[in-house]
C-alpha positions in Angstrom: -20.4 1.0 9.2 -22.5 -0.1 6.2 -24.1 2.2 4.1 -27.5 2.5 3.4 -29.3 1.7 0.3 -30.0 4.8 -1.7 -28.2 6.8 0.8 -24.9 9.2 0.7 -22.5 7.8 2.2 -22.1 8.5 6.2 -19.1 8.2 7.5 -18.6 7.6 11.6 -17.5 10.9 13.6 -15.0 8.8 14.8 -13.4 8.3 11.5 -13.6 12.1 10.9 -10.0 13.6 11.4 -11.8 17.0 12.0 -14.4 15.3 14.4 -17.1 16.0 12.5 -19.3 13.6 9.9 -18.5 13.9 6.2 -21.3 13.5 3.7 -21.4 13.1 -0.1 -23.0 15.7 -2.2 -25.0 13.2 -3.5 -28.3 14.4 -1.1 -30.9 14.4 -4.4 -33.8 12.6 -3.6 -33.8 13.2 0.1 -36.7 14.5 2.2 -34.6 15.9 4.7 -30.7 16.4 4.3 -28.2 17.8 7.4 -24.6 18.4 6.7 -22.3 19.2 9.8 -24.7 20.1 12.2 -23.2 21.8 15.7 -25.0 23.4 18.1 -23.3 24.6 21.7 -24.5 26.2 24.9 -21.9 27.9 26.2 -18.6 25.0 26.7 -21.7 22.1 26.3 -21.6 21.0 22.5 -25.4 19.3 22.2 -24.6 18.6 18.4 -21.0 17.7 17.1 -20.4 17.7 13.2 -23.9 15.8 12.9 -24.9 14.4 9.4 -28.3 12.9 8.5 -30.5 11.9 5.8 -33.7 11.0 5.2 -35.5 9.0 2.5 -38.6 9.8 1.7 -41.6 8.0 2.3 -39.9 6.2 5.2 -40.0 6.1 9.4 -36.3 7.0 10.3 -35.8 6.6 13.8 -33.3 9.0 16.1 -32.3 6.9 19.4 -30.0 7.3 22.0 -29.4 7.9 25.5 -30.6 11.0 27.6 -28.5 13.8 26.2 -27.0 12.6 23.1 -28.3 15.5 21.3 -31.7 13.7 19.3 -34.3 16.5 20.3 -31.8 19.4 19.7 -31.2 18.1 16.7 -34.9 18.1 15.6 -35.5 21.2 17.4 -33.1 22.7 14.6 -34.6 21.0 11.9 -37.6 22.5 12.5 -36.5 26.0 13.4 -36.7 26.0 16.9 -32.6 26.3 17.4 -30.5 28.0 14.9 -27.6 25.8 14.6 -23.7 27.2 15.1 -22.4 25.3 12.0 -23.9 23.3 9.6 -26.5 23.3 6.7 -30.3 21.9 6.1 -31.6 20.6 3.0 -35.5 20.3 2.8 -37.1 18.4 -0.4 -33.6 19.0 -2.6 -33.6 22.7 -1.3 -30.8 24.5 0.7 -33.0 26.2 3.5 -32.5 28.7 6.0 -34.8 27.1 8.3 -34.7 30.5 10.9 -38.3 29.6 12.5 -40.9 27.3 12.8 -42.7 29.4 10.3 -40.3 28.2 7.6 -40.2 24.4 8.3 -44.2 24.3 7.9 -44.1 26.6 4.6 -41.3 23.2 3.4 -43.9 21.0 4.7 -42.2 19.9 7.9 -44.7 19.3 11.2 -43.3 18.7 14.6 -45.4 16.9 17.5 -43.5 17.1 20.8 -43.4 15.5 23.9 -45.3 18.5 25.9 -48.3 19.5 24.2 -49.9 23.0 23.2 -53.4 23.0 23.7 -56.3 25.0 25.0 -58.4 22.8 27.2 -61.5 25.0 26.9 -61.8 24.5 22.9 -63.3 21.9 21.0 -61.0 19.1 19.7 -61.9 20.7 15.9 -61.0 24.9 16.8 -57.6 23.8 18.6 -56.4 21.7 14.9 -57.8 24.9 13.2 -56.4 26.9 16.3 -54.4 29.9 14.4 -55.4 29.4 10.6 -59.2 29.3 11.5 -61.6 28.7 8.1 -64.1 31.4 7.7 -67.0 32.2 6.1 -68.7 35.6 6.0 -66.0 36.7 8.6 -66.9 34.5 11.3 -65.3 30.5 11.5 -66.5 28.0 10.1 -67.5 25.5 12.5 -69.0 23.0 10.7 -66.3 22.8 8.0 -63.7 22.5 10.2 -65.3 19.9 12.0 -66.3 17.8 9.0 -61.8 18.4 8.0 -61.3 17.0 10.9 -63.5 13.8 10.8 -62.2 13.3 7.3 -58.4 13.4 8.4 -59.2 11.2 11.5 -61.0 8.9 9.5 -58.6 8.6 7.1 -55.4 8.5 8.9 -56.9 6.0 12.3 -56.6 8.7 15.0 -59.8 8.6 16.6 -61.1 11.5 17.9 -64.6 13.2 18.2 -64.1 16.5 16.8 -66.6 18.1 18.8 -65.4 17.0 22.0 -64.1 19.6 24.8 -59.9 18.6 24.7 -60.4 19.5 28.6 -62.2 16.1 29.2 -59.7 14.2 27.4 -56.8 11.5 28.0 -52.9 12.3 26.8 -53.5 10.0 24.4 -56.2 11.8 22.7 -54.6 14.6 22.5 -51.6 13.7 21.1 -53.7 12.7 17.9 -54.8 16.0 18.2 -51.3 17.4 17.8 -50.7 14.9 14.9 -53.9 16.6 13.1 -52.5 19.8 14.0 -49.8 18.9 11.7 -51.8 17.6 8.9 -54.0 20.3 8.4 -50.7 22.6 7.9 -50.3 20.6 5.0 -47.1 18.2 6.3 -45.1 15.8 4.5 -42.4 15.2 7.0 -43.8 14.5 10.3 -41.4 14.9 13.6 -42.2 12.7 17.1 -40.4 13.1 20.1 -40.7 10.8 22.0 -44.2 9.8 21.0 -45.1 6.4 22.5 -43.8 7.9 26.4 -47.5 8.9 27.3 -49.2 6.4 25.8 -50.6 2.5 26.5 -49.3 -0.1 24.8 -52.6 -0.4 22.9 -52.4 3.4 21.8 -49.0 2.6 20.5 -49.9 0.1 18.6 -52.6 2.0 16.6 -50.0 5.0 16.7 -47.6 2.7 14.8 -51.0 1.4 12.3 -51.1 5.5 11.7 -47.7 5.8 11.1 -47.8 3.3 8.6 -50.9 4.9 7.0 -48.4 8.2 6.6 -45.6 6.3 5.1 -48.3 4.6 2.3 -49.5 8.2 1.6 -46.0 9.0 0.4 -44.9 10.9 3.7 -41.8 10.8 5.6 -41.9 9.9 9.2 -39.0 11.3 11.9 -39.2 9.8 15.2 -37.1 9.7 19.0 -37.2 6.8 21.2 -36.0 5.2 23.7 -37.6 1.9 23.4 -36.1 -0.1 21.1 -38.6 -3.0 20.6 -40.9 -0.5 18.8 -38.0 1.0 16.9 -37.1 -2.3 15.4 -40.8 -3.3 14.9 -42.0 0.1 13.1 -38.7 2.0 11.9 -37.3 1.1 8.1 -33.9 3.0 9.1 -32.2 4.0 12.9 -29.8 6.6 13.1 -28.1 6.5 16.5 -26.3 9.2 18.4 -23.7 9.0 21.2 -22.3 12.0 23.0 -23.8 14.6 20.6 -22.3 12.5 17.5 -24.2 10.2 15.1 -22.2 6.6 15.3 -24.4 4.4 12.9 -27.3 4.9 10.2 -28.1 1.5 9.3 -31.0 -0.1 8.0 -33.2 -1.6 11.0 -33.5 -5.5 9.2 -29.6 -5.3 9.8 -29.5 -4.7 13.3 -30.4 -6.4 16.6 -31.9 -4.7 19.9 -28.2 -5.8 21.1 -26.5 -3.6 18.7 -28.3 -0.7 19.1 -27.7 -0.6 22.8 -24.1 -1.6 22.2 -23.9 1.7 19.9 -26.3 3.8 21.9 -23.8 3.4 25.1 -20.3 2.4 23.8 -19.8 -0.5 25.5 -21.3 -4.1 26.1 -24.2 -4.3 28.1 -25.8 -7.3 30.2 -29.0 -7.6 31.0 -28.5 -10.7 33.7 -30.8 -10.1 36.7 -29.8 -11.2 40.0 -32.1 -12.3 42.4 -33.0 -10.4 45.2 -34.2 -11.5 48.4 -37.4 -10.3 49.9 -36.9 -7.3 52.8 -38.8 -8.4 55.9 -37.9 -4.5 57.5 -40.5 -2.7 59.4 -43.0 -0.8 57.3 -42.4 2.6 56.8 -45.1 3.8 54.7 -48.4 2.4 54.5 -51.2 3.3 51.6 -54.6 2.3 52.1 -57.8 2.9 49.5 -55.9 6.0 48.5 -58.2 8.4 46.4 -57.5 11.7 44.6 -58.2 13.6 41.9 -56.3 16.3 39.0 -56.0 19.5 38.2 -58.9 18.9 35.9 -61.2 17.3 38.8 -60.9 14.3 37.2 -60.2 10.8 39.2 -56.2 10.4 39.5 -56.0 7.6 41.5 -58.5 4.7 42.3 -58.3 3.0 45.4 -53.9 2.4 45.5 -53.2 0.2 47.8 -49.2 -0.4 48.6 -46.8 -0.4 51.7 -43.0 0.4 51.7 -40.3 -1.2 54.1 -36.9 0.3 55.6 -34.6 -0.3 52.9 -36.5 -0.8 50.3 -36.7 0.7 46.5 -40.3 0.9 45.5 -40.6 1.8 41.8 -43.8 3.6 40.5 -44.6 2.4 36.6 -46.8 3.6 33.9 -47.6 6.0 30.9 -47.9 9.8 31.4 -50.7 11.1 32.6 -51.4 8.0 34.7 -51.5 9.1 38.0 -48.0 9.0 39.2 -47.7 12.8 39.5 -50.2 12.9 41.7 -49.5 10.0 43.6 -46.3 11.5 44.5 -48.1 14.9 45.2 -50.4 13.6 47.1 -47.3 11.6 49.3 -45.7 14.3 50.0 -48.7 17.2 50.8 -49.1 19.5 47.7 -52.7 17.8 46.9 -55.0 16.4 48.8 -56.7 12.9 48.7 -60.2 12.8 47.8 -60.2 9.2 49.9 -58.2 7.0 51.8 -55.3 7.3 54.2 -51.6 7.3 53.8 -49.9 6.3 57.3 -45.9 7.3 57.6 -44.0 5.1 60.5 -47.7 4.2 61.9 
């Protein structure tokens, strides 16, 4: 494997007689810095021997497949997991990262997939949510609000700060979560998965933001799946296999090819065969189908589809856009608002 620029060097687990990764001790200079990571559950080992490192000031990508350990492994970095073996270096400092508490005192911020916030408060008291600003005892609305703005202004994430985060999209309230972070003073920002509930247009500007992080002198951490925004916004990918890290390589060096190639362990093709069209009788049959979610907003607007015996129907999209309750709706835990859904006639 080639090393990267201004890294250690990183060896491949496979080349490890002990199975683990080996590092150099040369880690100065490193935002973040993991030496022999392991983490089990019972006979299952998530994490095996894992080393990385992270530049600052750059995106670093963690990709591979379903299981392969990438959100264990940040869930450690940031003090969620306590690891079985291994060490953590934050800013050129060993750290005992044993909470959450301690990653954001070392100026890490984590945004995961599933977020934490209270629908009934203002977009500006749930980034304040916990470390309120106060003045003569009570908060400080107005400051808080005008924090906000500035940090949303300044960084491209879009949001009205006075708005109730009940009446908003996924979307919006993931930049909520990413000014969650900032206000707690982050340098090292985490993403799982980030781009999985939004539209290709919110990814875009989430990439612009990211950008705007990286020119600020911050250091951005993030897991995916999809590799055509990994090689358009990523400077580095590190890529894990089976709970091991199998490359670190600068993304200009590598093709979407690779990546799978090192993601799986194996060639893959992406041929498509041709399929013929199914002329079998129509099982299920969806007509001007209308319903709503759990916030009483409109779900679904007027779906229209049928599905025939021996068919696969696949149902597309970003979180958040109306599959869950499509599927709900399908099989009786919600009812439609509109519209009928007819099974075998």
């Amino acid at each position: 494997m080639s090393n990267v620029p201004g890294f250690p060097t990183l060896h491949n687990a496979s080349n490890n007689a002990a199975g683990a990764n080996v590092a150099s001790p040369n880690l100065a200079g490193m935002a973040v810095a993991l030496t022999g990571i392991t983490k089990r559950f019972g006979a299952f080992v998530a994490n095996d021997g894992i080393d990385l490192a992270v530049r600052r000031g750059e995106i670093h990508a963690i990709i591979g497949e379903n299981g392969a350990g990438k959100t264990t492994l940040m869930n450690i970095l940031f003090g969620l997991l306590q690891p079985d073996e291994g060490s953590i270096r934050l800013n050129d400092e060993e750290t005992v990262v044993a909470d959450p508490a301690v990653a954001i005192k070392a100026g890490l911020g984590m945004v995961h997939q599933h977020f934490k916030l209270v629908p009934s408060l203002s977009v500006a008291d749930n980034v304040f949510l916990g470390m309120e600003i106060r003045r003569h005892g009570l908060i400080d609305h107005a400051t808080q609000i005008a924090r906000t703005r500035e940090l949303s202004e300044r960084f491209g994430l879009r949001v009205d700060p006075t708005e109730r985060v009940g009446l908003l999209s996924v979307g919006i309230e993931q930049r909520i979560e990413i000014l969650k972070v900032l206000v707690r003073g982050a340098r090292t920002i985490i993403l799982d998965e980030p781009t999985a509930v939004l539209t290709p247009q919110e990814s875009r500007e989430l990439f612009q933001t990211l950008r705007s992080f990286v020119a600020e002198g911050m250091t951005v951490i993030f897991i995916s799946h999809h590799l055509e925004e990994v090689m358009e916004v990523s400077d580095t990918v590190t890529v894990l296999r089976n709970g091991r890290r199998v490359a670190t390589r600068p993304t200009a060096e590598l093709s979407k090819d690779e990546l799978v190639r090192m993601m799986v362990g194996r060639e893959v093709s992406f041929d498509r065969r041709p399929r013929e069209p199914l002329h079998g009788e129509v099982i299920l049959e969806v007509e001007q189908l209308w319903a709503r979610d759990d916030r009483r907003l409109p779900a679904l607007r007027d779906v229209n589809f049928t599905v025939r015996s021996g068919e696969v129907v696949g149902i597309a999209g970003v979180a958040g856009n109306g599959q869950t309750e499509l599927a709900e709706v399908l099989s009786g835990l919600r009812p439609a608002s509109h519209g009928v859904a007819r099974l075998k006639g």
